[in-house]
N, C-alpha and C positions, 0 to 999 in steps of 0.2 A: 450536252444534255442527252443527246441522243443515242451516243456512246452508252451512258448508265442504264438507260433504259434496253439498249440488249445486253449489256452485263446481268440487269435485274431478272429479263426476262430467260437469260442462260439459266439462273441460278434456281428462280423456279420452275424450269425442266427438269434441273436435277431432283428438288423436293417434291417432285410429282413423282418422279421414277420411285423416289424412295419410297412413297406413299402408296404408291402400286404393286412393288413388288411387297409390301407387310403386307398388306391388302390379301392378295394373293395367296400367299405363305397362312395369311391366318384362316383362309379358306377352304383349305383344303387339310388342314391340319385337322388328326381324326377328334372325333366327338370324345369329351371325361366317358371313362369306365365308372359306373358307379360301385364303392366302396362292396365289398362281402363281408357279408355278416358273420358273428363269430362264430355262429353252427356253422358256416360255412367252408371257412378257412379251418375249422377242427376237421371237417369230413375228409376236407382235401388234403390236409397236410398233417395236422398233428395227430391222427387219430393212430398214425402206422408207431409211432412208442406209446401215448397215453390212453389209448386203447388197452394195451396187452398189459404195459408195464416194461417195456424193454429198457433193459440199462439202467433200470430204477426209477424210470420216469411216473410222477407222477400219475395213478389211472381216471380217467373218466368217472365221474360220478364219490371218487374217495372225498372222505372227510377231512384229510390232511389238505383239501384245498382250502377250505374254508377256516383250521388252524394257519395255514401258510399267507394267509389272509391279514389275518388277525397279527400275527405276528412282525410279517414286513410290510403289508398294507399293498395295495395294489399295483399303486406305482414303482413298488421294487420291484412285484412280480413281474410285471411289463418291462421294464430296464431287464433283466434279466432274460428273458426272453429274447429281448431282441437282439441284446448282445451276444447271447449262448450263457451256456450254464452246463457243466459238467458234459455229459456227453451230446449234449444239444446242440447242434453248431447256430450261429446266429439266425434269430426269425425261424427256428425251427427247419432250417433250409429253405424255406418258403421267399426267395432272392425278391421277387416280383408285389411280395406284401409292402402295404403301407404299415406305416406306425399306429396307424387308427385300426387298421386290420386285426395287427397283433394283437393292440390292446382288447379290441373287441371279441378276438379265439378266447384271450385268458381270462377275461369276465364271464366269458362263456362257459368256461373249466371251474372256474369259482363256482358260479351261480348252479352247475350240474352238483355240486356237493349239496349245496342248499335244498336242494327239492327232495333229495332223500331221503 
């Protein structure tokens, strides 16, 4: 009997350590970034072709966004986007975007056609 009871007591040494070290590990682990907004991710990233127009890319505020809308619907826009699109390389090179990110730039790009 007394055997099992320092096997038992070995065994939760071990489940302590384990519970220490996540303990730990989840402590010191940095705080969520909160998501950027899609004016945001446009400033920073897509504004260097949808700004001018470079390579054909769609411009800021055009009406072909709100046709390109209409036609593939947003969530193509988005899927395209993230994956690239003609001279686009994927997420617009933007490595470090979420998928909420993106989608949020290109509702942004949409919605700049609308106010027009």
């Amino acid at each position: 009997m007394e055997s099992r009871l320092f096997v038992l007591i070995g065994k939760m040494k071990n489940i302590m350590k384990v519970v220490l070290a996540v303990g730990l590990v989840a402590g010191t682990a940095s705080p969520a970034v909160a998501a950027r907004t899609g004016k945001e991710v446009y400033e920073a990233v897509c504004v260097a072709c949808h700004g001018t127009g470079v390579s054909g890319a769609t411009k800021f505020g055009d009406k072909k966004w709100t046709e390109l809308e209409k036609k593939e619907g947003l969530k193509s826009l988005v899927r395209d986007a993230v994956k690239g699109e003609r001279a686009m390389p994927p997420k617009g090179g933007c490595s470090d975007c979420t998928a909420d990110e993106i989608k949020a730039a290109v509702k942004y790009l949409v919605d700049s056609a609308q106010k027009k």
